[in-house]
C-alpha positions in Angstrom: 29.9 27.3 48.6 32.5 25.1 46.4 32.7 26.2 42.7 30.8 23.3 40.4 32.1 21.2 37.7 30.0 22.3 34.5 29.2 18.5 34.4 27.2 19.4 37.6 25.1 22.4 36.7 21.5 22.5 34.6 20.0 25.7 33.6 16.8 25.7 32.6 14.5 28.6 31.9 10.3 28.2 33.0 8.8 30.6 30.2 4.8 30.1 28.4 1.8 31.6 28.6 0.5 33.4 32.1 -1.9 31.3 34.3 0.6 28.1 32.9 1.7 28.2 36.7 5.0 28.8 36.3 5.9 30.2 39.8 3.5 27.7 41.6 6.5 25.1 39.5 9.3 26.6 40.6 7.9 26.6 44.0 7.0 23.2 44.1 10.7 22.2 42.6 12.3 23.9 45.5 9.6 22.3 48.2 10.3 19.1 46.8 14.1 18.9 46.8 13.8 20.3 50.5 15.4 23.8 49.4 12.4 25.6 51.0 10.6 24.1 53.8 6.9 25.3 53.0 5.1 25.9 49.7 3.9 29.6 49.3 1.2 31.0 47.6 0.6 33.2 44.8 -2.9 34.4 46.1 -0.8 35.9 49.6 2.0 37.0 47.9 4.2 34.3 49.7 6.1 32.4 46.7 10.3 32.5 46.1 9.2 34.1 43.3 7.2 36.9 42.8 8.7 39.0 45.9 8.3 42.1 44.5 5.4 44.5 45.3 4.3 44.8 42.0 3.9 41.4 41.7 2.0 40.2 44.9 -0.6 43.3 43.7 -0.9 42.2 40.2 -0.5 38.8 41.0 1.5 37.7 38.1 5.0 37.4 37.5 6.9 40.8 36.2 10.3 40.5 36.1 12.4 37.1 36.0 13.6 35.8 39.0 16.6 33.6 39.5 16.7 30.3 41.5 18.2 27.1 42.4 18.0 24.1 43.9 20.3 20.4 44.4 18.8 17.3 43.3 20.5 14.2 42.3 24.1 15.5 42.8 23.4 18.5 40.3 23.0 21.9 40.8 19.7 23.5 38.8 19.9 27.3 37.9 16.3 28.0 37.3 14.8 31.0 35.8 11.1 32.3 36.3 10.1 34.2 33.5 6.8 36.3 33.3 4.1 34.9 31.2 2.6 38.0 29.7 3.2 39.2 26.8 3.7 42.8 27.9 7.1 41.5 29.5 7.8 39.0 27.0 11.1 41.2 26.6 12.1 39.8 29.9 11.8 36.5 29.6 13.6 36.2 26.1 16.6 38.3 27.5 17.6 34.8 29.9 17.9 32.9 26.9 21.6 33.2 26.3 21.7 32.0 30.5 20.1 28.7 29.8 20.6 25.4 28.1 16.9 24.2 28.0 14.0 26.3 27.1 11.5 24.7 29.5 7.9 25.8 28.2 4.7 25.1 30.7 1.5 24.7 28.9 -1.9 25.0 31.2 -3.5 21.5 30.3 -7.1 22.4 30.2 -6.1 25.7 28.1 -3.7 24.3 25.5 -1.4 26.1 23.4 -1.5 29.6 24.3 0.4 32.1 22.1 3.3 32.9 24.3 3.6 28.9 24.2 4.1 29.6 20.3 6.2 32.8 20.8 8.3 30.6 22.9 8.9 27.4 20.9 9.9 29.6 18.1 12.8 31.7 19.3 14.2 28.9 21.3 14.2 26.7 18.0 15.5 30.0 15.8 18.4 30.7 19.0 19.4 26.6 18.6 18.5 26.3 22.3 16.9 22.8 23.3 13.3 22.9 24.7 11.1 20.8 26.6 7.7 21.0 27.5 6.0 20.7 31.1 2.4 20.3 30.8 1.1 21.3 34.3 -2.2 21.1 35.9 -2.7 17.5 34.7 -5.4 17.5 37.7 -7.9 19.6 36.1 -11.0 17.7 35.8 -11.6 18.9 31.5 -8.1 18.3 30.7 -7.8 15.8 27.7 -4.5 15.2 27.7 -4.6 12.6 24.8 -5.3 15.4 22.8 -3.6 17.6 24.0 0.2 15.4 23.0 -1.8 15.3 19.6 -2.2 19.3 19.2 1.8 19.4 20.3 2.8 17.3 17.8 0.6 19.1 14.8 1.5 22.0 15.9 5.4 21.9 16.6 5.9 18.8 14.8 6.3 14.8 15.9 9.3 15.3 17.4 7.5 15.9 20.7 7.2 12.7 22.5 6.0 12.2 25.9 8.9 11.3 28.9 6.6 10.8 31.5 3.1 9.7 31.3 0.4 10.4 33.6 -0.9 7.6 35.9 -5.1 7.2 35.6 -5.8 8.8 39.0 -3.7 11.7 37.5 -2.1 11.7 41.3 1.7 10.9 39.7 3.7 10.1 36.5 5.2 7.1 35.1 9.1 8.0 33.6 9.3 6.2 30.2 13.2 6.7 29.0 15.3 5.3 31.5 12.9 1.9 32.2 10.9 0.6 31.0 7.6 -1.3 32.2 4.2 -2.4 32.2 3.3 0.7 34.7 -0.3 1.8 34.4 -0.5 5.3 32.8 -3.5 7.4 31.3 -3.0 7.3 27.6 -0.6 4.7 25.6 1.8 2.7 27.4 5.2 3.3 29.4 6.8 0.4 27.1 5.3 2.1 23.5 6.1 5.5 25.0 9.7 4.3 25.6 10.0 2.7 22.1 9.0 6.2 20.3 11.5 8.3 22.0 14.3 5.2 21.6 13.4 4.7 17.8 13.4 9.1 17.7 16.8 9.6 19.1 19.2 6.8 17.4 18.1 8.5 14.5 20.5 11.4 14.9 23.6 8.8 15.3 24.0 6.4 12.5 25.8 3.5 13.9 23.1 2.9 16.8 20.5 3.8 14.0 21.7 0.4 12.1 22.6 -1.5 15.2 18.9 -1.1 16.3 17.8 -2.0 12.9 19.6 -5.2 12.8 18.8 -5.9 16.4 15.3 -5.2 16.5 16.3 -4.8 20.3 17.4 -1.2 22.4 18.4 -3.8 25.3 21.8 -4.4 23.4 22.5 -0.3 23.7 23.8 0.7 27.3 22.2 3.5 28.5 25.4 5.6 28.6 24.7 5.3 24.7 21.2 6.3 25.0 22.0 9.2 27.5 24.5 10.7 24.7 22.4 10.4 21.8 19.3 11.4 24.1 21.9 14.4 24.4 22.7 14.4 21.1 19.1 14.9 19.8 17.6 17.7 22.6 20.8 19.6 20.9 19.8 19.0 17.2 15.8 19.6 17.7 15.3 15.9 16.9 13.3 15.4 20.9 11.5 17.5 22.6 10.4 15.8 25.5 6.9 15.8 27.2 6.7 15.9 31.1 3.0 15.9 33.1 2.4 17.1 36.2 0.6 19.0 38.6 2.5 21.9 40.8 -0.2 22.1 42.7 -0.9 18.7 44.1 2.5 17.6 43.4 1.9 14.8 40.8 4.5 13.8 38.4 7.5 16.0 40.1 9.7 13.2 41.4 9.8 12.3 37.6 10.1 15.8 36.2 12.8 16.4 38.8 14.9 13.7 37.4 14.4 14.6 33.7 16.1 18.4 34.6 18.5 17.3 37.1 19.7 14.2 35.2 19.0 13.8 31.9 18.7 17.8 30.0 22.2 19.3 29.0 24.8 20.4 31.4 26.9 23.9 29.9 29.7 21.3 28.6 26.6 19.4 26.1 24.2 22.5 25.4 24.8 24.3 22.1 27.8 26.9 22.9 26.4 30.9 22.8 27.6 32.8 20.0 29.6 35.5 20.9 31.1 38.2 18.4 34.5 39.5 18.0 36.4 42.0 15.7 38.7 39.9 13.5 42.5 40.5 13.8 42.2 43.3 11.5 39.4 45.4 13.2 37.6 44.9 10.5 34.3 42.5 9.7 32.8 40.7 13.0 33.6 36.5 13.4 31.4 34.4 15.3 33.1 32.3 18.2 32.2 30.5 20.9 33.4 30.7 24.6 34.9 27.3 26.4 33.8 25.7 29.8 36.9 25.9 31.1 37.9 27.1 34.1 41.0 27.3 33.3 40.8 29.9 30.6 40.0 33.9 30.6 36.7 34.6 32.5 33.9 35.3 29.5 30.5 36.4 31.3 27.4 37.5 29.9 24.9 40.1 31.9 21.1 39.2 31.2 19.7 41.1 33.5 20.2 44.4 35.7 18.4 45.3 39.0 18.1 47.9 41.6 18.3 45.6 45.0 17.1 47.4 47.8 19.8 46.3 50.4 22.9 45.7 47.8 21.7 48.2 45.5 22.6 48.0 41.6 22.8 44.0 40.5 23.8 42.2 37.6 23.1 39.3 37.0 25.4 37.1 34.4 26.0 33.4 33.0 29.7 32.5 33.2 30.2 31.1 29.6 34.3 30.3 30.3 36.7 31.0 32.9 36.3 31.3 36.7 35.0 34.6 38.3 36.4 35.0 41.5 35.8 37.5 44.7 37.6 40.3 45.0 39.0 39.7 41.2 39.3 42.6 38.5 37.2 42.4 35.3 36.6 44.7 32.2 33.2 45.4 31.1 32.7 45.8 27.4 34.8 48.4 25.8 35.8 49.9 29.0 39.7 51.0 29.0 39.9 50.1 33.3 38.7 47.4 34.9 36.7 47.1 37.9 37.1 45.5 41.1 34.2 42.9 42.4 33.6 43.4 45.7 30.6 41.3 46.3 29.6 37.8 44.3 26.4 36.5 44.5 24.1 33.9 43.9 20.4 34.6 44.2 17.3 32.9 45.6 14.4 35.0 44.4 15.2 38.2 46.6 17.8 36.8 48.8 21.4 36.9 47.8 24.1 35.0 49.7 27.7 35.6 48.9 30.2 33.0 47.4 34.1 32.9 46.8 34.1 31.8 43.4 31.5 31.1 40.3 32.8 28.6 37.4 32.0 27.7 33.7 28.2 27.3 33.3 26.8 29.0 36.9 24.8 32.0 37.1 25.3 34.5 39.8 25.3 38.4 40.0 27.9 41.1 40.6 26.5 43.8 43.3 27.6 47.7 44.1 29.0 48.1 40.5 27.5 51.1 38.3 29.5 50.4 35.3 27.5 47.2 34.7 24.4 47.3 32.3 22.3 44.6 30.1 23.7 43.0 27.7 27.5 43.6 28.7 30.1 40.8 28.4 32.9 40.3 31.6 36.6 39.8 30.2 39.4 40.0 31.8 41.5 41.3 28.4 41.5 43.8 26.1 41.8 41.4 23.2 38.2 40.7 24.0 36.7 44.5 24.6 34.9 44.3 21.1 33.3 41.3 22.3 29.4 41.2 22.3 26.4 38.4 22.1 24.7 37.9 19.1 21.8 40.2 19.7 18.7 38.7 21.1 15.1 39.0 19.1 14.2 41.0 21.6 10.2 42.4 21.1 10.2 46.5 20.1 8.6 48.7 22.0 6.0 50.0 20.6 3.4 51.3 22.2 3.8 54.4 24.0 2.4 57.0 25.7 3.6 61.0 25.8 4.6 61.4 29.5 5.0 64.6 31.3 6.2 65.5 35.3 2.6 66.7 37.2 5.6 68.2 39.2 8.5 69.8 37.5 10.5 70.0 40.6 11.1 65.9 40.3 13.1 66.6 37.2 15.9 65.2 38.5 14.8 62.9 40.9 12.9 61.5 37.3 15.9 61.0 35.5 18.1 58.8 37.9 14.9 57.0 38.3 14.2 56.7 34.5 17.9 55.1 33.9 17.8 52.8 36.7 14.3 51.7 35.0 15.6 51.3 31.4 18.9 50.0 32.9 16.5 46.9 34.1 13.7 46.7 31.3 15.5 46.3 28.0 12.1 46.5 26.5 11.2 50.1 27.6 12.4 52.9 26.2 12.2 56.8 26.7 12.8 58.9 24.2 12.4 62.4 23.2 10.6 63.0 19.9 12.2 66.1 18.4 9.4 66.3 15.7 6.5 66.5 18.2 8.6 68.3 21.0 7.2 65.4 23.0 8.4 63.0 25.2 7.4 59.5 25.0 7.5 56.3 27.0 7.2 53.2 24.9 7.0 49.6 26.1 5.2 46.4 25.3 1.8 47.4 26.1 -0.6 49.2 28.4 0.2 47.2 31.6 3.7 47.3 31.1 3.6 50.8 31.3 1.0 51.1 33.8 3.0 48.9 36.3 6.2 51.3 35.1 4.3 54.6 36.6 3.2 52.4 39.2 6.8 51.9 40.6 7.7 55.9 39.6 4.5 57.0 42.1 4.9 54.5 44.6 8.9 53.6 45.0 9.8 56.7 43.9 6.9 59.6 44.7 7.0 60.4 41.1 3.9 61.3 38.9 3.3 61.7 35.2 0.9 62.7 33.1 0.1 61.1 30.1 -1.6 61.5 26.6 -1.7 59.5 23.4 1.5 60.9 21.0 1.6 62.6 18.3 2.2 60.2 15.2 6.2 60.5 14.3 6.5 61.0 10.7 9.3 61.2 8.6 9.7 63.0 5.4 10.9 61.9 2.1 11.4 62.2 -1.6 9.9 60.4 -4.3 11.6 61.9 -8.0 14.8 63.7 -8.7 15.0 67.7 -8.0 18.1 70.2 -8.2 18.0 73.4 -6.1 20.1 76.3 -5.6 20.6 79.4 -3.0 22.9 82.6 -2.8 23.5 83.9 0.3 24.9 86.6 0.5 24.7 89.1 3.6 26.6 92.7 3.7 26.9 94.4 7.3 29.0 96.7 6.7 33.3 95.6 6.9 33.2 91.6 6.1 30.4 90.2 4.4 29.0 86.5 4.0 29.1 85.1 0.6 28.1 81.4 -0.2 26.5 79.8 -3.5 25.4 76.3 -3.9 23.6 74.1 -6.6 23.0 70.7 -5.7 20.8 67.7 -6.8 18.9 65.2 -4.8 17.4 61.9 -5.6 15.8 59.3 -3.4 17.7 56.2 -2.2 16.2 52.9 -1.4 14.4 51.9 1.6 16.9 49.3 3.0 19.7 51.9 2.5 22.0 51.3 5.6 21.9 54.9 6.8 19.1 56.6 4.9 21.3 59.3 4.0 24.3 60.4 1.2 26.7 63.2 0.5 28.9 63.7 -2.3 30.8 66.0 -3.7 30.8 66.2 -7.4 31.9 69.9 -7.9 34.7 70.5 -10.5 37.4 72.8 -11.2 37.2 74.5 -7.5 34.1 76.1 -7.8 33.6 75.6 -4.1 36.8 74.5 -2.0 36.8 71.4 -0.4 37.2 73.2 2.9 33.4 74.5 2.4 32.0 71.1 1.8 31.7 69.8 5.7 29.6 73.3 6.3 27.4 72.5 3.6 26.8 68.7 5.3 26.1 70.4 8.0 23.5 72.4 6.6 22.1 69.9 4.7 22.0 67.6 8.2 20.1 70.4 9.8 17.3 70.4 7.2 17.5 66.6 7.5 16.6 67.1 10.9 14.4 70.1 10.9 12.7 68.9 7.8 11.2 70.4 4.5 7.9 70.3 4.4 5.7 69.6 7.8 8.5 69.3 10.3 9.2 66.1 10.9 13.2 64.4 10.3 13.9 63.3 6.7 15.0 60.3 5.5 16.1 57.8 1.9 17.8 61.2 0.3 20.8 61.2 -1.4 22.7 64.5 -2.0 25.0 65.7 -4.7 26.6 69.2 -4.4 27.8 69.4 -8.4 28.4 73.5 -8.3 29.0 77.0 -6.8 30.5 79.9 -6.1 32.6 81.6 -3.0 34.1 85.0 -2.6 38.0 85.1 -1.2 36.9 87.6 1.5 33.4 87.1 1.9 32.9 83.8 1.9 32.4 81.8 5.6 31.8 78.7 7.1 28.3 80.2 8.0 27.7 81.5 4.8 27.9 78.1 3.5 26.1 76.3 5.7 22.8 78.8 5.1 23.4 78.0 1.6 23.3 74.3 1.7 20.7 74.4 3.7 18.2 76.3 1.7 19.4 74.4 -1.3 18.3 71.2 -0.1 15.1 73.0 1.1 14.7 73.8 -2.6 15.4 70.9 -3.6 13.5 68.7 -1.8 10.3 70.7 -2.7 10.8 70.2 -6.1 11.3 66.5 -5.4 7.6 65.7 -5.0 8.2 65.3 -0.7 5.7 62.7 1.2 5.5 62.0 4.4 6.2 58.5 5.9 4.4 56.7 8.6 5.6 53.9 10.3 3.6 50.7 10.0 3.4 47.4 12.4 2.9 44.0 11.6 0.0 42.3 13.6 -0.1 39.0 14.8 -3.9 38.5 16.5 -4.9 35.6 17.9 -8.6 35.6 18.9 -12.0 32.6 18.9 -12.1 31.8 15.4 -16.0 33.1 15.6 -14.2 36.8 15.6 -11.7 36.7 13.1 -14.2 38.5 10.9 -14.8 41.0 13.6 -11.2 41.6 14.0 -10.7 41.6 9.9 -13.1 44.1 10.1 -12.4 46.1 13.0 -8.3 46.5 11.2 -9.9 47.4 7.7 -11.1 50.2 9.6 -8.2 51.5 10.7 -6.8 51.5 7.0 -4.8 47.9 8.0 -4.6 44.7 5.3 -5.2 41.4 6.9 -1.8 39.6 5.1 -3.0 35.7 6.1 -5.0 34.0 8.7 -4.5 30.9 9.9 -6.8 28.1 11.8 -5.1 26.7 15.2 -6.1 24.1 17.3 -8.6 24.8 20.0 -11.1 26.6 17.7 -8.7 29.3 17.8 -7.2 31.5 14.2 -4.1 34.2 14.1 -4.7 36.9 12.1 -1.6 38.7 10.6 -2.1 41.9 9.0 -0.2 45.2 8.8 -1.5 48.6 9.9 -0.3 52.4 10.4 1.0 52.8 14.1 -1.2 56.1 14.2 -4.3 54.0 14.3 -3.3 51.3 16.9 -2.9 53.6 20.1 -5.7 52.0 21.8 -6.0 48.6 20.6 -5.0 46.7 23.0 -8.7 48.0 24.8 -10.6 47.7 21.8 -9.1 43.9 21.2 -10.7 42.8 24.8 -14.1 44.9 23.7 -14.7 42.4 20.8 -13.2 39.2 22.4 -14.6 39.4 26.1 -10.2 39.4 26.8 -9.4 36.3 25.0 -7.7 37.3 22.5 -3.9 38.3 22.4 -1.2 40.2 19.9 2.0 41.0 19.2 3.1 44.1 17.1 6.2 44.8 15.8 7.8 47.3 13.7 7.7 46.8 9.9 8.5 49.1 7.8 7.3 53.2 6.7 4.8 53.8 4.2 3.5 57.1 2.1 0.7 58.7 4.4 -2.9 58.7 2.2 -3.1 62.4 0.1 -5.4 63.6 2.8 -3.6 63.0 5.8 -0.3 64.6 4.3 -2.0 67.9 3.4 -3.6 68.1 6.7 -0.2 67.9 8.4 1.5 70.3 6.3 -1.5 72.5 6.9 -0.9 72.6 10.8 2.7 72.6 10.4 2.2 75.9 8.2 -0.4 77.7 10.7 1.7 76.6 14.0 4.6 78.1 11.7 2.3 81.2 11.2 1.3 81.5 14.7 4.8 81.2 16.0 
């Protein structure tokens, strides 16, 4: 397979809300330009797409899935991205792969809100988007209104490209000719106008030659296809395609827009990557060149276990030409590594290829060094180099996870890392202040299908239970402490005295945590003060007053005393210790709880139910706001603690038609009660023990 000129390649990503029928899309693509000789099926479990186990059972896409296909002299890198939100981690990690941000909306349902989830981070990452509306066919669809809700809702820069014909069996292009073709709703010749009169806006000399012409005849369509360009780069178009993947309507025309008329890598908006400056110092934004001339610059999106090639990753070259048997770096490694096997994917196939160039997507097999997220180089100028980081959903529900048999212990953990290796939206982590472990993801079928794969891939089981809230401790006034500790064995003693102050610092403080040492006239020498850190970390960590990590303190040792014999590294770091300690409980101590921000989109006949529902589980509805459809988002903020099993009690009051996200906000002061119930059954598991 001959490397490809940049000018050559489209990469588009398929994300939106699941049942858009994505997959049956990107089947239909590939049917159509003859890449596949048969459509499959997504009720047998047949497609390019979904291959996986998990994903013929569940029937829904899980992971993304890379493709491509040859149509009008260009190669199209196409990405499959799931559709629910539980993965929605997934599908925003190919972002930095693609030029477009292709978004399929269902055309009886409308705007879902992954369509909305969508829209937003492509605009926010400066990516172009377009929007496929598929399943023109359906009998209810009003696609009139439908272009009406798009435009209200993501503004009138959404114009349509293609218009369906009446017997909703095709569509009618409207950019490149135009005509007196027979569509469903306007006209192609008004439909060209509005996207002619939208895009010379963003140049001004074809702005005021169309102005004084009256006439787009007198521009060449070389000058329309830049400033078309010009204008899917700047968010000034997003264009509107119709079709139907199922009966194959309007995919001749949609297949042109991709392969001929979205961005190649050398017009997209570049990446932008990060770099140390020539002093080591503050990071500077660049961006890579599609050259393939220059140092190879590659990006890794995605990591995989393939059962036959084993560990993959999967990268966009952003500059430079990756070669076969070629050496790269990867990240801040000091060797490099050898590539033994370059591939290009089609859904689970891999073939091998010599070479990949400037804008192509391929993957990198047999190498355990690579991970998500890791940038290819091939010189150490570059081994600070990273992505700008990706708004990438937090994982936050969880479940406390233990082995039903403790003999897979280590069979668990190789299997755990190749999972989080894969998933940068899952997340295992050992809670210190619960002694728990916990498994957190995006939801409860994103960890369901997790343990699916651990008991059936990998004969591991788990048992679960709802954690323990993780708390933090805190201070809310100014305290000093003090402690003596002295300790006489007989022969050497340990001798250590420490006064210190604390105070709290505020909640966007960078590391949540401050020493100094403001001691004078060598009452403690300096060579003492790392063991009193370290004293005062291990309280930190330990905490105060119900167990649980502190955090937001600021620590000034300002006096003390040591003995020339007696005095010890140990001796000093009981004494900071117990100082702080002190301290801290003189400091009026609370305990802080982490809280989420709610987004809920539900029937807008239950946004009183849900209102309701949150108040009860000590949340505050922040703003709600009507969307088309007879739909209404509620946005409201509420302690972690009482969320556990929303996602349940969400498709209770809806009959499952409502949807969320939940993010991480910020921690709050736990209510009176709840703190002294907590210190309570911190102090009698402390008794018991």
């Amino acid at each position: 397979m001959a490397q490809r000129s940049p000018a050559d390649i489209r990469n588009i990503a398929l994300v939106g809300q699941t049942g858009s029928g994505k997959t049956l899309l990107a089947e239909r693509l590939l049917f159509t330009t003859g890449t596949i000789d048969r459509m499959g099926s997504i009720e047998d479990g047949t497609t390019f797409s979904d291959w996986s186990d998990e994903e013929k059972h569940h029937k829904h896409s899980l992971r993304t899935s890379m493709l491509h296909f040859d149509h009008e002299g260009h190669m199209v890198n196409m990405i499959d991205t799931p559709g629910l939100a539980d993965f929605s981690g997934m599908a925003i990690s190919v972002f930095p792969a693609v030029e477009t941000v292709c978004v399929v909306i269902d055309a009886h349902d409308g705007i879902a809100p992954m369509t909305r989830r969508m829209m937003k981070i492509a605009k926010d990452r400066n990516l172009p988007r377009m929007i496929i509306v598929n399943k023109i066919d359906h009998e209810q669809a009003d696609l009139e209104a439908l272009v009406e809700q798009i435009k209200e809702e993501f503004g009138s820069e959404c114009l349509p490209i293609s218009l369906p014909t009446p017997d909703r069996a095709g569509a009618i292009s409207v950019f490149d000719d135009e005509g007196d073709g027979d569509t469903l709703f306007s006209s192609e010749a008004e439909a060209h106008q509005a996207i002619v009169e939208q895009i010379v806006e963003v140049q001004d000399d074809l702005m005021d030659k169309y102005l004084e012409d009256g006439d787009e005849h007198n521009i060449s369509k070389e000058q329309l296809h830049d400033v078309f360009e010009k204008a899917l780069r700047e968010a000034h178009l997003v264009p509107i395609a119709f079709c139907s993947a199922k009966s194959g309507a309007g995919i001749e025309q949609l297949l042109h827009v991709i392969a001929s008329l979205l961005p190649s890598p050398l017009e997209g908006n570049p990446r932008p990557f990060l770099k140390r400056d020539e002093t080591g110092g503050d990071e500077v934004e660049f961006h890579a060149e599609p050259d393939a001339s220059k140092p190879v610059l590659a990006h890794v999106f995605k990591c995989t276990t393939d059962p036959f090639v084993g560990k993959l990753g999967v990268f966009r070259v952003h500059q430079g030409t990756l070669k076969s048997k070629s050496e790269v770096i990867i990240g801040d490694a000091k060797k490099p590594v050898r590539i033994g096997h370059l591939l290009k994917r089609q859904g689970k196939q891999s073939h091998e290829v010599d070479e990949l160039g400037p804008g192509d997507i391929g993957a990198i097999g047999k190498v355990d060094e690579v991970h998500f997220d890791a940038v290819l180089h091939e010189g150490h100028d570059l081994d600070s180099v990273h992505l700008k980081p990706l708004p990438l959903p937090k994982p936050m529900y969880g479940l406390a996870i233990e082995l039903k048999n403790h003999a897979d212990e280590t069979k668990f953990s190789s299997a755990i890392h190749k999972l989080t290796a894969e998933d940068p939206s899952l997340v295992i982590e050992r809670i210190a202040a619960t002694k728990q472990t916990v498994m957190r993801g995006l939801g409860e079928l994103h960890l369901r299908v997790v343990m699916e794969r651990l008991k059936d891939s990998m004969g591991i089981e788990l048992l679960t239970q709802v954690p323990k809230v993780a708390y933090k401790e805190t201070i809310t006034a100014k305290a000093e402490g003090h402690h003596r500790h002295k300790k006489q064995t007989g022969g050497a003693g340990q001798f250590g005295e420490v006064y210190l102050r604390v105070e709290p610092l505020p909640a966007d403080h960078e590391t949540g945590f401050e020493f100094v040492n403001a001691t004078v006239g060598g009452s403690i020498p300096r060579g003492f003060m790392p063991a009193i850190e370290k004293g005062v970390r291990q309280a930190l960590e330990h905490g105060a007053i119900a167990g649980y990590p502190m955090h937001g303190i600021r620590v000034e040792v300002y006096d003390g005393k040591y003995h020339d014999v007696d005095s010890k590294e140990i001796a000093f770091i009981t004494a900071g210790k117990r100082a702080f300690i002190d301290a801290v409980q003189k400091a009026k101590p609370v305990l802080l709880e982490p809280i989420v921000e709610l987004q809920v989109t539900v029937p807008a006949d239950r946004m009183g139910d849900i209102a309701g529902d949150l108040s009860t589980k000590r949340g505050r509805v922040q703003d709600t706001r009507m969307l088309p459809g007879d739909l209404c988002t509620v946005v409201a903020q509420a302690p972690a603690s009482e969320l556990q099993n929303f996602s349940t009690e969400l498709k209770s009051i809806t009959g499952g038609s409502g949807t969320y996200t939940m993010d991480y906000s910020h921690d709050e002061s736990t209510p009176p009660h709840i703190q002294q119930e907590v210190i309570a059954a911190f102090a009698g598991h402390g008794d018991e023990d």
